[in-house]
C-alpha positions as CSV (number, residue, x, y, z in Angstrom):
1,X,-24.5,14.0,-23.9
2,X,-21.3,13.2,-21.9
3,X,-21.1,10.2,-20.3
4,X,-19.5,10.2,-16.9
5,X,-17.9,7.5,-14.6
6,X,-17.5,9.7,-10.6
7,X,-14.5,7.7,-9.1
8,X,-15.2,8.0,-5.9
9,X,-18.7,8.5,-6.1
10,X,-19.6,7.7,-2.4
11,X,-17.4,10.2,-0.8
12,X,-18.9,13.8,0.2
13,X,-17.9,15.4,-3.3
14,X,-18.3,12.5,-5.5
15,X,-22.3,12.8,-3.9
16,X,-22.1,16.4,-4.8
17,X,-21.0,16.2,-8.1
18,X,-23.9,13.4,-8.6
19,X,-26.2,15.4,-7.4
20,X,-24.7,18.4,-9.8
21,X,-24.9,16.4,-12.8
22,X,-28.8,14.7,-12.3
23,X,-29.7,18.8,-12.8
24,X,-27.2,19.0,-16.0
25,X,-29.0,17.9,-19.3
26,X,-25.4,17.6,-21.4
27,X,-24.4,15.2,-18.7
28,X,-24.8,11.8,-17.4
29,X,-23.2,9.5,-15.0
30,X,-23.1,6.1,-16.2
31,X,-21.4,4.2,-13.6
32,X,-19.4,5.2,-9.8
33,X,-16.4,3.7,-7.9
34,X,-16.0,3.5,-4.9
35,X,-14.8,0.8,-2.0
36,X,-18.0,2.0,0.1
37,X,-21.1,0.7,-1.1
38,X,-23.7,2.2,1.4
39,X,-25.1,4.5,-1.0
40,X,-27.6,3.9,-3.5
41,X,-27.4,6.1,-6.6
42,X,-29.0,5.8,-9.7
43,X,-26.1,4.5,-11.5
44,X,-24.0,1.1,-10.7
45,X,-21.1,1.3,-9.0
46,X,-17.9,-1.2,-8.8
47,X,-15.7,-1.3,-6.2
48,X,-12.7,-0.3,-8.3
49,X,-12.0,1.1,-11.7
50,X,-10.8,-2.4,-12.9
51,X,-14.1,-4.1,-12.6
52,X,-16.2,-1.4,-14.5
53,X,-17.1,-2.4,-17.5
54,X,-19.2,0.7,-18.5
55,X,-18.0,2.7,-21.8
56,X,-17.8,6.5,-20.7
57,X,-16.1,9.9,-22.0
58,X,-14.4,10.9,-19.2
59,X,-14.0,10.2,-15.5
60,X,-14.1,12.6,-12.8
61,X,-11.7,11.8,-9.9
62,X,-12.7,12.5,-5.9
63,X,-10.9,9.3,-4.6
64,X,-8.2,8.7,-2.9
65,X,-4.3,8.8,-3.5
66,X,-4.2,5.3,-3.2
67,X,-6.5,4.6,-5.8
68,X,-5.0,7.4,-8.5
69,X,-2.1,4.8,-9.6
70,X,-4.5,1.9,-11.1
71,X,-6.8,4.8,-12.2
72,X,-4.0,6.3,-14.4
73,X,-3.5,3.2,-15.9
74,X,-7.2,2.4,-17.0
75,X,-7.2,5.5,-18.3
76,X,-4.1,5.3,-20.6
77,X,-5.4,1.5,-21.4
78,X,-8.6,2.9,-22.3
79,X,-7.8,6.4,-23.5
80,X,-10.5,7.8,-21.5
81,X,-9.2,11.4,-20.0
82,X,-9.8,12.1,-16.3
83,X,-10.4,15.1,-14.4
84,X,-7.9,14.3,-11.4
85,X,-9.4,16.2,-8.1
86,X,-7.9,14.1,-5.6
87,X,-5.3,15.4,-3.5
88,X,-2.2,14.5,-1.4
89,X,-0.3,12.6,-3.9
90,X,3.2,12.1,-3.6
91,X,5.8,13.4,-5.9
92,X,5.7,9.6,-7.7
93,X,2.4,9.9,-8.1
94,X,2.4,13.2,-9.6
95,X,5.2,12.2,-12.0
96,X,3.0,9.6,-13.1
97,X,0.1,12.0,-13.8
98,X,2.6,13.9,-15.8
99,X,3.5,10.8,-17.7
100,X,0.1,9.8,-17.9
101,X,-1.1,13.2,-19.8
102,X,0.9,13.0,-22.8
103,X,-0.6,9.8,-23.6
């Protein structure tokens, strides 16, 4: 079983990819992130990656740019790889995301 956090998990494709993964046996969402908490999903969900506390294999990424910096960083603390889908970052960002995969 793979456990999952959604980073971003409120947004239109974090709420697909929930909805993908509740018909998925090999995976399971253990916990979202997200600033928006109008949405109730069968997982909890923190309003940023700092606060969860919720041990997972990997994190799938539908945020925002402004949220892929401290993401990159929990995920190097923690050594948790991420499956970056958001979009628009700037060429710092992406450096970072480059830096970020060889650790």
């Amino acid at each position: 079983m793979i456990r999952v956090i959604m980073n971003g998990c409120n947004g239109k494709m974090g709420q697909c990819i929930t909805n993908i993964c509740k018909d998925d046996p090999e995976i399971t969402i253990v916990a979202g992130v997200d600033v928006y908490q109008g949405i109730e999903n069968d997982y909890p969900v923190f309003a940023s990656i700092g606060e969860c506390d919720v041990e997972a294999d990997v994190i799938i990424d539908f945020s925002n740019a402004s949220a892929v910096e401290g993401l990159l960083d929990y995920c190097v603390e923690k050594q948790v790889p991420v499956v970056l889908c958001t979009t628009g970052l700037s060429e710092e960002q992406l450096a970072k995301v480059e830096e970020a995969s060889k650790k």
